[in-house]
C-alpha positions in Angstrom: -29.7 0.0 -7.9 -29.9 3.6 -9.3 -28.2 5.4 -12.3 -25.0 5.9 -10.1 -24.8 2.3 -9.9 -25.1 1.2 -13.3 -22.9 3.5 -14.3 -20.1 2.2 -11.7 -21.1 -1.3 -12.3 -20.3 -0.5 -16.2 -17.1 1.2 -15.1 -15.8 -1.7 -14.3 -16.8 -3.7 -17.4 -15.0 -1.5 -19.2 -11.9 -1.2 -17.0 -11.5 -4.5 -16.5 -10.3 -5.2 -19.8 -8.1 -2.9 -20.0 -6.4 -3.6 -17.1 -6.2 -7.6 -17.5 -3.4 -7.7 -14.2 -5.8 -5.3 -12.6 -8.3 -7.5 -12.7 -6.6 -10.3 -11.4 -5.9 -8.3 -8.4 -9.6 -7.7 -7.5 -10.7 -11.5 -8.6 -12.7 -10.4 -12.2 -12.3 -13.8 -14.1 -11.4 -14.0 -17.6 -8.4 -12.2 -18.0 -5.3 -14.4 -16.4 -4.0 -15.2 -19.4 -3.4 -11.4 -20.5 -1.3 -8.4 -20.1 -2.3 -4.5 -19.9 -1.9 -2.2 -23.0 1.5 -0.5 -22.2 1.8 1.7 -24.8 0.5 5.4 -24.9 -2.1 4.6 -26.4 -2.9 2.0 -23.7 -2.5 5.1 -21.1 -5.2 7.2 -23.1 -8.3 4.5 -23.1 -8.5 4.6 -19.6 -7.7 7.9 -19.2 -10.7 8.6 -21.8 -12.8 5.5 -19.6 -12.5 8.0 -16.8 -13.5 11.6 -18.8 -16.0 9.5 -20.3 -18.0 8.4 -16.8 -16.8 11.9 -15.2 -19.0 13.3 -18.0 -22.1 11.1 -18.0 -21.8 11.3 -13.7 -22.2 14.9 -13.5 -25.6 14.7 -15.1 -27.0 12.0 -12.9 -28.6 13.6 -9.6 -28.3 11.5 -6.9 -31.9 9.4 -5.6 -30.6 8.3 -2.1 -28.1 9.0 0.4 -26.0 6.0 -0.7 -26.0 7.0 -4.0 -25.0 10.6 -2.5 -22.0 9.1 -1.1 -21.0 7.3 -4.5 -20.9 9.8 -6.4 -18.8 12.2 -4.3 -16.6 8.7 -4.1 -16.3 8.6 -8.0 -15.9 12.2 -8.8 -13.3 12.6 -6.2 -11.3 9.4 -7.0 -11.7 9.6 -11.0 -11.1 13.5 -11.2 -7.5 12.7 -9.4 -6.7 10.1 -11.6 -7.4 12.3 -14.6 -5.5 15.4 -13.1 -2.4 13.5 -12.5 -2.9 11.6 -16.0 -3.0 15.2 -17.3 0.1 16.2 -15.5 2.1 13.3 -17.1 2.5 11.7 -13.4 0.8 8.4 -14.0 2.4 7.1 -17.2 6.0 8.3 -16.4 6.3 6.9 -12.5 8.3 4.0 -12.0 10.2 3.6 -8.4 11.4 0.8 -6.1 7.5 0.0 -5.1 5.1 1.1 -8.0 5.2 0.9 -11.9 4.2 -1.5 -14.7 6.7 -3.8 -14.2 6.2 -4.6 -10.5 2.6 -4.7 -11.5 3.1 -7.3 -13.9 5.3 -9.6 -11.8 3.0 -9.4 -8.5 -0.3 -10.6 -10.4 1.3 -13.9 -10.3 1.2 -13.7 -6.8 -2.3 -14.3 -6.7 -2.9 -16.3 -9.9 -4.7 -20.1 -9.6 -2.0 -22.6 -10.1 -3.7 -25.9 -10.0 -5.1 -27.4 -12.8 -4.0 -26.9 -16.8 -6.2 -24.2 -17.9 -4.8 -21.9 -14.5 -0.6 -23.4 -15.7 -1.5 -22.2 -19.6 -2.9 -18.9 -18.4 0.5 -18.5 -16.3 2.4 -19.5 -19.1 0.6 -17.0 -21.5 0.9 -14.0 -19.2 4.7 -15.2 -19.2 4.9 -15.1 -23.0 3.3 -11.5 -23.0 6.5 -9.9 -21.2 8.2 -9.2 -23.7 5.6 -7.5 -26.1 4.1 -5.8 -22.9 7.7 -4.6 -21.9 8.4 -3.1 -25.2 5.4 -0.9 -24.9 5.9 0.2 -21.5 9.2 1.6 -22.6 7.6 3.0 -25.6 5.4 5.2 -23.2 8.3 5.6 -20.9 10.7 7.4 -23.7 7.6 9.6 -25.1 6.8 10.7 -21.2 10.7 11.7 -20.9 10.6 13.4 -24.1 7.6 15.6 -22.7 9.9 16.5 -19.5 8.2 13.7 -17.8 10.5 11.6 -16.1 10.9 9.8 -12.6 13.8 10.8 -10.6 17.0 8.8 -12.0 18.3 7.3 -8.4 14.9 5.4 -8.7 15.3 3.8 -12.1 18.6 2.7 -11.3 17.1 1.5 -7.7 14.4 -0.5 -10.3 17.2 -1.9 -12.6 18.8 -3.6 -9.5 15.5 -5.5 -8.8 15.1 -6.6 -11.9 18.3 -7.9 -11.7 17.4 -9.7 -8.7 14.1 -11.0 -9.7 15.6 -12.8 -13.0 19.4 -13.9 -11.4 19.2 -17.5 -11.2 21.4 -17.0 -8.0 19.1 -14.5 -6.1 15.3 -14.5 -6.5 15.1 -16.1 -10.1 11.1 -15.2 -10.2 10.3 -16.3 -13.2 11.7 -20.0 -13.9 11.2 -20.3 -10.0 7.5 -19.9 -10.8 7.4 -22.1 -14.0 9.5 -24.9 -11.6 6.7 -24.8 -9.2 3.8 -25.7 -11.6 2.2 -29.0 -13.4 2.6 -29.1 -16.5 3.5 -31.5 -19.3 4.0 -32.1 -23.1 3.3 -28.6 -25.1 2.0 -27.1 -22.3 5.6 -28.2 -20.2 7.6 -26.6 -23.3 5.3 -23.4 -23.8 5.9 -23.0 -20.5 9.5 -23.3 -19.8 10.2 -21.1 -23.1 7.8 -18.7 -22.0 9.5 -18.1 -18.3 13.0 -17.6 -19.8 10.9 -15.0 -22.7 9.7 -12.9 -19.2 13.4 -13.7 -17.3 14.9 -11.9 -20.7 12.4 -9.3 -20.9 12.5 -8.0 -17.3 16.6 -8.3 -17.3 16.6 -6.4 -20.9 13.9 -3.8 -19.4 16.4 -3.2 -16.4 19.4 -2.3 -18.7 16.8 -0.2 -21.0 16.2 1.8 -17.8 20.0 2.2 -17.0 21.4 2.8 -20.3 18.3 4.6 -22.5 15.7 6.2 -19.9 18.4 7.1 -16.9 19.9 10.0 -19.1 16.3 11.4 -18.9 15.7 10.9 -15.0 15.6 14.0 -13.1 18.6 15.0 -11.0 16.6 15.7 -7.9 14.3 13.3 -6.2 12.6 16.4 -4.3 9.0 16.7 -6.7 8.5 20.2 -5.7 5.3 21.4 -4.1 3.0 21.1 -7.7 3.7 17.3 -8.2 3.8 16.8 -3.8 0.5 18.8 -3.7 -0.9 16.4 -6.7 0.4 13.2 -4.8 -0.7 14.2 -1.6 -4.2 14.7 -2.6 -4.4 11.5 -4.3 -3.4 9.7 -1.4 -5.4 11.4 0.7 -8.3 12.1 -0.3 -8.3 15.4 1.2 -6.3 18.8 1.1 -4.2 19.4 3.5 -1.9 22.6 5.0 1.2 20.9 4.6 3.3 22.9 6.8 1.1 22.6 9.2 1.4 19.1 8.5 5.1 19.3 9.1 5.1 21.1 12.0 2.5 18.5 13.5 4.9 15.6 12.5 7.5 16.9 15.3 5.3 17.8 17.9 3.2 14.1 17.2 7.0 12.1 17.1 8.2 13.9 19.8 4.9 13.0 21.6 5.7 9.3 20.6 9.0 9.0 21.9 7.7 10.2 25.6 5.7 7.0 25.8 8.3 4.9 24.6 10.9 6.1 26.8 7.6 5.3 29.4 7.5 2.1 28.2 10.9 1.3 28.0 11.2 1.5 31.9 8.5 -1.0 32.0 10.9 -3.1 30.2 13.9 -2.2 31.3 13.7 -0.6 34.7 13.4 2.9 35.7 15.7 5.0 33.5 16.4 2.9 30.9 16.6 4.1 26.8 14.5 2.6 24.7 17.4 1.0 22.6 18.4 -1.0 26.2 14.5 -1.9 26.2 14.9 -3.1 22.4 18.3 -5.1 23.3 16.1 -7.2 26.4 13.8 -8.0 23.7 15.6 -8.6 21.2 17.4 -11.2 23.4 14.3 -13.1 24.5 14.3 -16.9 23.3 10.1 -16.4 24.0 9.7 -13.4 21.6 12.7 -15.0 18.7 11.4 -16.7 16.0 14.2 -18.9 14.4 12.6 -19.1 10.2 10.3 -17.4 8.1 8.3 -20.4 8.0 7.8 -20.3 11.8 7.1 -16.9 11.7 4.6 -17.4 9.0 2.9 -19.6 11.0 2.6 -17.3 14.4 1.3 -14.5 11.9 -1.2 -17.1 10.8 -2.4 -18.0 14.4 -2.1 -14.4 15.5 -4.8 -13.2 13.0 -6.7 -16.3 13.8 -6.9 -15.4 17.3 -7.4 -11.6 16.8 -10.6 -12.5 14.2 -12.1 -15.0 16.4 -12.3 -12.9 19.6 -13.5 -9.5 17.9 -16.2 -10.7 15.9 -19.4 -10.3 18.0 -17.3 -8.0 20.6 -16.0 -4.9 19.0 -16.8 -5.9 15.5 -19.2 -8.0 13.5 -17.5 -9.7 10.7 -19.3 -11.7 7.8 -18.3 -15.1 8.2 -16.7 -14.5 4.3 -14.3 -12.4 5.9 -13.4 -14.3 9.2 -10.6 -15.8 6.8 -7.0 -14.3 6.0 -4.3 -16.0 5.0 -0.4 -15.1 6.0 2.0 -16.2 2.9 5.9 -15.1 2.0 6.0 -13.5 -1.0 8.6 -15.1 -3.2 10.6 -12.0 -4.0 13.1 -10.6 -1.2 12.5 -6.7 -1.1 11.4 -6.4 2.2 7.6 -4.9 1.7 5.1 -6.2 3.9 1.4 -5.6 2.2 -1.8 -7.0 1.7 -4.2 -8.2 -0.7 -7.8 -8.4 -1.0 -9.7 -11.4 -1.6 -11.7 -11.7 -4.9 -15.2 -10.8 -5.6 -17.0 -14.0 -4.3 -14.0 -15.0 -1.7 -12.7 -18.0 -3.7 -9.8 -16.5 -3.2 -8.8 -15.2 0.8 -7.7 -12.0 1.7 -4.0 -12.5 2.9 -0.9 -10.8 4.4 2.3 -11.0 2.2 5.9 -10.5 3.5 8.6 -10.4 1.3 11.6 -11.4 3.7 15.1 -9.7 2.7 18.1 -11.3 1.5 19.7 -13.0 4.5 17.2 -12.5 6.9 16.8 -15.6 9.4 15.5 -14.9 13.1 12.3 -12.4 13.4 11.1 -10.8 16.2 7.5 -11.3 17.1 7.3 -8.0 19.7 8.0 -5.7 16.3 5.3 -7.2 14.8 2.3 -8.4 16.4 0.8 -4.2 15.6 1.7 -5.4 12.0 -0.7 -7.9 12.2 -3.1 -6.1 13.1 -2.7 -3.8 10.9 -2.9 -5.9 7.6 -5.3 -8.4 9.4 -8.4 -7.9 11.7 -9.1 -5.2 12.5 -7.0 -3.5 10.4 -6.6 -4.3 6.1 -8.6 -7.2 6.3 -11.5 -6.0 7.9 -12.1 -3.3 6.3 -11.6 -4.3 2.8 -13.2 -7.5 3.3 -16.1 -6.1 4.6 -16.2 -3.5 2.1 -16.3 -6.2 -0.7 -18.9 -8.3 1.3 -21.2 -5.5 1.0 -23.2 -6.3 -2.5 -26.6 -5.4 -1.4 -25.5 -1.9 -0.3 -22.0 -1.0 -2.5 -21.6 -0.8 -6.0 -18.7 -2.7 -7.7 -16.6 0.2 -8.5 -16.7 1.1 -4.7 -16.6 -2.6 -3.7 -13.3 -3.7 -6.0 -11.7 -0.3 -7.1 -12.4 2.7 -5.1 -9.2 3.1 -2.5 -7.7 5.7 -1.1 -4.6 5.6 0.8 -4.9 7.8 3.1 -8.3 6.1 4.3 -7.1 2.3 3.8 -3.6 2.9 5.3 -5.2 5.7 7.7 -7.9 3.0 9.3 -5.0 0.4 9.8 -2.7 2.9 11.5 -6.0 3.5 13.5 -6.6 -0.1 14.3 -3.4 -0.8 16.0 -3.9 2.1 18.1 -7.6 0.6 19.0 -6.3 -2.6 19.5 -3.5 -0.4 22.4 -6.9 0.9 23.7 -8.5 -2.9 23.7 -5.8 -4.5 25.4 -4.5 -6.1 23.0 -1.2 -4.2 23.5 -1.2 -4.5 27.0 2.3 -6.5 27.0 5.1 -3.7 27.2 7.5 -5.5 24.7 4.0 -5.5 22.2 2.9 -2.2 23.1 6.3 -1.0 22.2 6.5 -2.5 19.0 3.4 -0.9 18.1 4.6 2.5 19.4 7.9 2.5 17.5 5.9 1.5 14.2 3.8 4.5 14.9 7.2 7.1 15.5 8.1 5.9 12.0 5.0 6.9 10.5 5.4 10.3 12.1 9.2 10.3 11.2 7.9 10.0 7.4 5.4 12.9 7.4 8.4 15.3 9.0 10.7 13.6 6.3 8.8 13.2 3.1 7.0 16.1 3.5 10.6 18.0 4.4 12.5 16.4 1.6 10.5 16.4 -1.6 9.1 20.5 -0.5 13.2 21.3 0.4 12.1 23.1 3.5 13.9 24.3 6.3 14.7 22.2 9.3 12.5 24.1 12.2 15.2 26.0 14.1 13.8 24.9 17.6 12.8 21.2 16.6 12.6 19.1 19.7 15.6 17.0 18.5 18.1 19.9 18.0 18.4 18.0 14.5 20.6 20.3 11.7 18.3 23.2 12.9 17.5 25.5 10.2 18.9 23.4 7.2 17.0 22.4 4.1 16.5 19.3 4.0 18.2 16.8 1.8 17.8 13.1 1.1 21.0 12.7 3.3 19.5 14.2 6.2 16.2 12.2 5.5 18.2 9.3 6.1 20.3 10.0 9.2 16.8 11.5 10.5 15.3 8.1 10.1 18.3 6.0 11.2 18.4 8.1 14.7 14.4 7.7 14.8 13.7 4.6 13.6 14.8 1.1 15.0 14.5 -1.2 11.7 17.1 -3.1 9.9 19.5 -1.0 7.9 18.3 -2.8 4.8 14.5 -2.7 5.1 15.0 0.8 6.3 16.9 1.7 3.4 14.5 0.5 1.3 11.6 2.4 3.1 13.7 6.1 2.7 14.1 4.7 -1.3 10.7 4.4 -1.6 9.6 7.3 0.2 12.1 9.7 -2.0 10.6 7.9 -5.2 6.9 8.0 -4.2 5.7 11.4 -2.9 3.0 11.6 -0.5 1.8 8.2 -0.2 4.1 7.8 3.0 2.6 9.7 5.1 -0.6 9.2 4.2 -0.8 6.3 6.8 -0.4 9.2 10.2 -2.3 11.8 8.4 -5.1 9.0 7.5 -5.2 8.3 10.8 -5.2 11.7 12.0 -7.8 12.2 10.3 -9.8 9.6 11.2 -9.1 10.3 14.8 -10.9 13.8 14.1 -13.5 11.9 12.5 -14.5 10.3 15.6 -14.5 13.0 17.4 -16.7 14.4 15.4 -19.5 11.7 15.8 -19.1 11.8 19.5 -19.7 15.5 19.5 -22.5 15.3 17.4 -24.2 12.7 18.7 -23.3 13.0 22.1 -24.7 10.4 24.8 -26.3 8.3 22.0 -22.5 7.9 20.3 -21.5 3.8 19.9 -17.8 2.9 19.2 -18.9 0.0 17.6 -21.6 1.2 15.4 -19.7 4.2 14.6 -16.8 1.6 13.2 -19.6 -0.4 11.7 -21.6 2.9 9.6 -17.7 4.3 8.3 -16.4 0.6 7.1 -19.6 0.4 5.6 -19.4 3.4 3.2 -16.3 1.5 1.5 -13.6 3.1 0.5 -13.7 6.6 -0.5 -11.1 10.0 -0.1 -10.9 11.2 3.5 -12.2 14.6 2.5 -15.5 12.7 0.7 -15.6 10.7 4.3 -15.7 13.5 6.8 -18.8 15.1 4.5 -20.7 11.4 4.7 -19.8 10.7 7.9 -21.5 14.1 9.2 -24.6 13.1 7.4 -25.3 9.9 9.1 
């Protein structure tokens, strides 16, 4: 290990602490039983963390290739974070999928919960809502009065869930939680005060949004091309033309729908529409599942199958990361995610769905591209193996280096190699996977459309409003004739895209990207070019911005 690596390995020594829920999220012990610093102040140290290693980084010449690649990582990575800290974006966002608060209740998720010292941890990150809470909307009120300020809709949108994590007669998180743990004596009445302290906090943070900070909330949800440009880069990694962008969203959708009207006739007979392909499916006892339980359980045996028949094919995985584990979150807001295992695997990557409100039968045909796209080879995979890699990563590349567009990019990518494997090869599967894919190329025409207010191409493929400016309105009726989801998951999906520019279409530009990336290699290398050790050298650079990828890539 070189000066590049101590100075990452330190990065996260530092960070760690201040970022207690962080670290429970990438498996750092010693800090379950704590809360971030939520107040301004809070904000600055690790904004200052960040200048700080920026500073002492640019001095440090790389010795090796690998420390070559690290660098560019960290610059490129901590330089965003600092430009978007700058630009008031960081400390002022709060929408329906990312701020403190959700933070703060998803760390739970993958806390220990056997044993007293894992229940008193629990109970103290409880009692630390409140105080936590009161400094979050500290830092949320100085932001505003700086002109920082989410968009309104979206902390109204974050008032409701609250509401429905702390109703005793919806979610009801937090006593939930407590009811579900071992505890007795002191411990049993820390803990049960503690869970209706957090219940309190989060319902009182709610109405704090909706009565003090929503006067402050901007009008428009459109962020205007400064902030989209900012976002966009952050998720990505890389710069990108975004009207070119744009224009390849309609010409890539419209490209989508071809072979899903092809497939459809597979289904259906010759001539049928896709949404006559959907109904057959939808109709099949084989392809209904009739719980979330059940479906749980053929996500479960789904990755199993997937992990034991590409390792030592198409992929070699460590046996560390032949494990994944598919769980239902216990909230109901409809996100489907992933999280990494911890740093020595104690604790299993796994897939998390968060099943809506009244949801009861699933089908498996939407989904079985989902799991590969959390699992193996998508999520998992790569983040597993990127952690696995000790003897050639650092641990700021190993536990906190992501990117979206590369992460969500390679996943999008590994359902479409998974089409290519035959993996897909059952219509009803492969059309799953195809309408998954038209979504992600409806959200690069629509979030890119919406928060830049551009004009609706006059000749777009789908004579759709042509030559209006786009409007969240028309965002939604674009998705709703484009995309075959229920209403409720898909209104969530337009809330979140309207409340977190850029980061939805970082998943088709990612893979885009890594498309080009591969052909690339084969140009390059020609004859001698290996699918499998071309998968094998990218995954094992860990995760780094797309832009920082291609230059790597082209040095192997």
């Amino acid at each position: 290990m070189g000066q590049i690596d101590d100075l990452a390995n330190r990065y996260v020594d530092e960070w760690a602490p201040l970022n207690p829920t962080g670290a429970t999220f990438i498996g750092v012990p010693g800090f379950d039983a704590q809360l971030d610093d939520l107040s301004p102040e809070g904000f600055e140290a690790q904004a200052e963390l960040a200048r700080r290693t920026l500073t002492e980084l640019d001095l440090i010449e790389p010795a090796t290739e690998r420390e070559n690649v690290a660098k560019d990582a960290m610059q490129e990575r901590l330089g965003l974070d600092l430009t978007r800290y700058d630009a008031g974006d960081i400390a002022s966002e709060i929408n329906v999928i990312t701020s403190a608060v959700h933070g703060m209740r998803m760390t739970f998720d993958l806390m220990p919960v056997q044993g007293e010292e894992a229940v008193a941890n629990i109970s103290a990150r409880l009692g630390g809502f409140p105080h936590a809470l009161r400094q979050y909307r500290r830092t949320l009120l100085d932001e505003a009065a700086k002109g920082n300020a989410s968009a309104r809709i979206q902390m109204i949108e974050v008032a409701e869930q609250c509401a429905t994590w702390t109703d005793p007669a919806r979610d009801n998180f937090f006593h939930g939680l407590a009811d579900g743990l071992e505890a007795t004596g002191l411990l049993q009445t820390e803990l049960t005060r503690n869970a209706a302290a957090a219940t309190a906090a989060v319902a009182e943070f709610g109405q704090f949004l909706l009565t003090e900070l929503s006067p402050y909330g901007r009008d428009k949800e459109a962020a205007g091309p400064e902030r989209y440009d900012r976002a966009s880069q952050y998720f990505l990694g890389a710069r990108i033309d975004q009207h070119e962008t744009y224009a390849w969203g309609f010409e890539e959708l419209a490209r989508l729908e071809r072979e899903m009207r092809a497939t459809a006739a597979q289904i259906a007979g010759p001539g049928a529409t896709v949404d006559e392909a959907v109904a057959l499916l939808d109709a099949d006892p084989a392809r209904r599942i009739p719980s979330k339980e059940a479906f749980r359980d053929w996500m479960q045996a789904t990755a199993d199958k997937a992990i034991s028949e590409l390792n030592g094919t198409h992929f070699d995985i460590p046996p560390a990361v032949r494990t994944v584990e598919a769980c239902l979150a216990p909230t109901s807001d409809g996100g489907i995610y992933y999280t990494a295992p911890s740093e020595d695997f104690s604790r299993p990557g796994r897939m998390w769905w968060a099943v809506p409100e009244g949801q009861t039968e699933f089908s498996t045909w939407r989904e079985t591209s989902t799991v590969y796209h959390e699992g193996v080879p998508g999520h998992h995979l790569q983040i597993g193996q990127t952690i696995h890699e000790a003897d050639t990563l650092n641990r700021w590349q190993r536990l906190l280096c992501w990117s979206s567009g590369h992460g969500e990019g390679w996943a999008l990518y590994a359902e479409r190699l998974m089409d290519d494997l035959g993996y897909l090869a059952d219509p009803g599967d492969r059309l799953g996977m195809l309408d998954a894919q038209a979504l992600r190329a409806t959200r690069v025409i629509v979030d890119i459309g919406m928060h830049l207010e551009l004009e609706i191409p006059r000749d777009n493929p789908f004579a759709f409003h042509p030559g209006a400016r786009w409007t969240p309105q028309l965002g939604w009726d674009f998705l709703r004739q484009h995309c075959r989801m229920q209403e409720d998951v898909l209104r969530f999906e337009w809330k979140r895209y309207l409340g977190w520019p850029g980061q939805a279409p970082s998943y088709k530009v990612g893979e885009r990207i890594w498309l080009q990336a591969r052909d690339d290699a084969k140009a390059r290398k020609g004859p001698t070019f290996n699918l499998k050790d071309f998968h094998r050298d990218a995954l094992n650079l860990g995760s780094l911005g797309l832009d920082p990828l291609r230059k790597a890539l082209a040095r192997l």
